[in-house]
Each structure stands twice: as C-alpha cells, then as structure tokens.
C-alpha positions in Angstrom: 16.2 -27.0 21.5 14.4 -27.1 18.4 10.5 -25.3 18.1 7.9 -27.7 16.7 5.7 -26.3 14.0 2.5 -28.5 15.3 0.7 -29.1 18.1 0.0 -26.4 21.7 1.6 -24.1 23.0 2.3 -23.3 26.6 -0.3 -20.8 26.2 -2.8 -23.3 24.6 -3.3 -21.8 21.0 -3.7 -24.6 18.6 -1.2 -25.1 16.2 1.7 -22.8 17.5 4.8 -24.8 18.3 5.2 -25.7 22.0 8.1 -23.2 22.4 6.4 -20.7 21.0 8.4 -17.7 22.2 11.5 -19.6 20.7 9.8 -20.2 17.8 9.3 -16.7 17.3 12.1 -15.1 17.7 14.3 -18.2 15.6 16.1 -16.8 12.2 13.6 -18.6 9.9 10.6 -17.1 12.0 11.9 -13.5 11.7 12.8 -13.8 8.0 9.4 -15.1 7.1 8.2 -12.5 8.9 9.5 -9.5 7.7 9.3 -11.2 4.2 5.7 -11.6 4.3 5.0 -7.4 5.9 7.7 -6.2 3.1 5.2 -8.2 0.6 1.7 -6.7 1.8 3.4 -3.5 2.3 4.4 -3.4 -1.0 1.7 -4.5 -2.3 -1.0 -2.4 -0.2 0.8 0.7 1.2 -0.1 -0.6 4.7 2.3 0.0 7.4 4.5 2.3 5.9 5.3 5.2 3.0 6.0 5.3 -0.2 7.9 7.8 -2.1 9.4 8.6 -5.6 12.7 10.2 -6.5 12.4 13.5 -8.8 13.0 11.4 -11.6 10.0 9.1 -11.3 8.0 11.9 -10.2 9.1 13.7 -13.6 7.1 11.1 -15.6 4.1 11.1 -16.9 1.5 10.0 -14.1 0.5 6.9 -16.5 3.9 5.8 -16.5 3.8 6.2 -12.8 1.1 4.4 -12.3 2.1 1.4 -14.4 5.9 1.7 -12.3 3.6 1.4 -9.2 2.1 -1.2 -10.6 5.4 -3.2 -11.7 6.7 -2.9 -7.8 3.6 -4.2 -6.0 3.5 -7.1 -8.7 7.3 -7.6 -8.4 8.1 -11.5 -8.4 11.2 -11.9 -9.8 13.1 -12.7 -6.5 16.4 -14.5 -6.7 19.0 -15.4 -4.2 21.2 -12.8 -6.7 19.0 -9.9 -5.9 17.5 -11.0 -2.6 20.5 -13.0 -0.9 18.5 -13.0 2.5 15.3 -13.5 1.1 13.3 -10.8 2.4 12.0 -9.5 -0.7 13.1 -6.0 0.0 14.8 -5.0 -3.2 14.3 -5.3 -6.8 14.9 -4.0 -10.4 13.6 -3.9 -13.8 13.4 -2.5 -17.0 10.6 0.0 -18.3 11.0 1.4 -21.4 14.8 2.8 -22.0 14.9 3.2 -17.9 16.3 0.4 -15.2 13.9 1.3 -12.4 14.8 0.3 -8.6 12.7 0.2 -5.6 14.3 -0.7 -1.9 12.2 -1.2 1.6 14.1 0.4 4.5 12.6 -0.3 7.6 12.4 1.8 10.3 11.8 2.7 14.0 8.3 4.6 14.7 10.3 8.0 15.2 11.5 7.2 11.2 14.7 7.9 12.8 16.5 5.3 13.1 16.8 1.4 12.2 13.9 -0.8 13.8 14.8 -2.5 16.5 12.8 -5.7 15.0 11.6 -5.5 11.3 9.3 -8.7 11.8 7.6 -6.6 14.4 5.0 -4.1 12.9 4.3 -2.6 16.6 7.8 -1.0 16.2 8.6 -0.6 12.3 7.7 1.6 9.9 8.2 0.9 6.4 9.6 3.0 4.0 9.6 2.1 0.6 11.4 4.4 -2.2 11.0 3.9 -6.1 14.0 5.6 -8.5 15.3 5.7 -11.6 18.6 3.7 -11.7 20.7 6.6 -13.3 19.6 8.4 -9.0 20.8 5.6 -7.2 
C-alpha cells in the first residue's frame, strides 16, 4: 500500500498521510530524514560532535575557521559523491590541501552504529573534518 502525502491521519494531525506509521518508516521518508538532521547538524553542531584530525588542528585557527565554514556551507552534492543522497560526505579544495569531512552516525553509547539515523532520540552524530593526505 502506498502512504498518501495529504490529508489525516489515523491520529488526526492535518496533513500527515493516512498511513502515517508506513509513511514513516518508507525508504524516501528515512532518507529525507537523515538528510535533512545530517544538514542542520552540519550546519549548527546540534545533535552531535565535531572533531578535527591533527592535521586540521595544525592550522592556523583562521584557516580553521574558514574550513568550518566551507563544511557547514557545503552544497556541492552529487549522485558521484552522495550516491544515496544523504548529504553525509564531501570534499574540496582549500589552498594546496583536498579537505574531507564524513557524518558517521551513531548509537547514544557512541558505540556502535544507530539503530535508526532518521531518529535523533537514538543517534548521535559524529562529524570529523581531515586533510585528504589522513584519510
């Protein structure tokens, strides 16, 4: 059966799909979901880390800050770099360095994988910026 995007739910909130717990747990749900929390994490910090390999650390702090920057402004998605389209990778260039930054998502224990990354009530993000030549 296939969730409708307008209308009432069983539970009566407007404009959730009538099979709403289908809905929610369908592949394009989930992956427009953890798409979305890997963008405002990135972007914000919220619901997660973020941490810096040695090498990025090594710089000077303005440099830093503009890498920072260049992550949580990151656009450049493609189906190359982001074949499942969850916005959790990317790469670019800043001076003579390829810089890389990766989202792992994990359980609350930040021990192992989450058991739902579209669910913030039991992921943790984790994102970590490097230097290309680290990876």
């Amino acid at each position: 059966m296939t969730a409708r995007l307008v209308g009432h739910s069983n539970d009566g909130v407007p404009g959730r799909p009538r099979n709403w717990s289908t809905y929610q747990h369908s592949p394009r749900f989930h992956m427009s979901t953890i798409t979305e929390l890997n963008d405002v994490f990135r972007r914000t910090g919220a619901g997660g880390s973020v941490f810096v390999t040695s090498g990025i650390a090594a710089l000077p702090e303005e440099a830093q800050g503009r890498i920072l920057h260049r992550v949580a402004t990151y656009t450049a998605f493609t189906e190359n770099n982001d074949p499942y389209g969850e916005h959790d990778f990317g790469s670019f260039g800043f001076g003579e360095q390829t810089i890389l930054w990766k989202i792992d998502c994990y359980d609350l224990t930040l021990r192992y994988a989450s058991p739902d990354p579209a669910n913030p009530a039991v992921t943790t993000r984790v994102l970590t910026i490097m230097l290309a030549e680290e990876y």
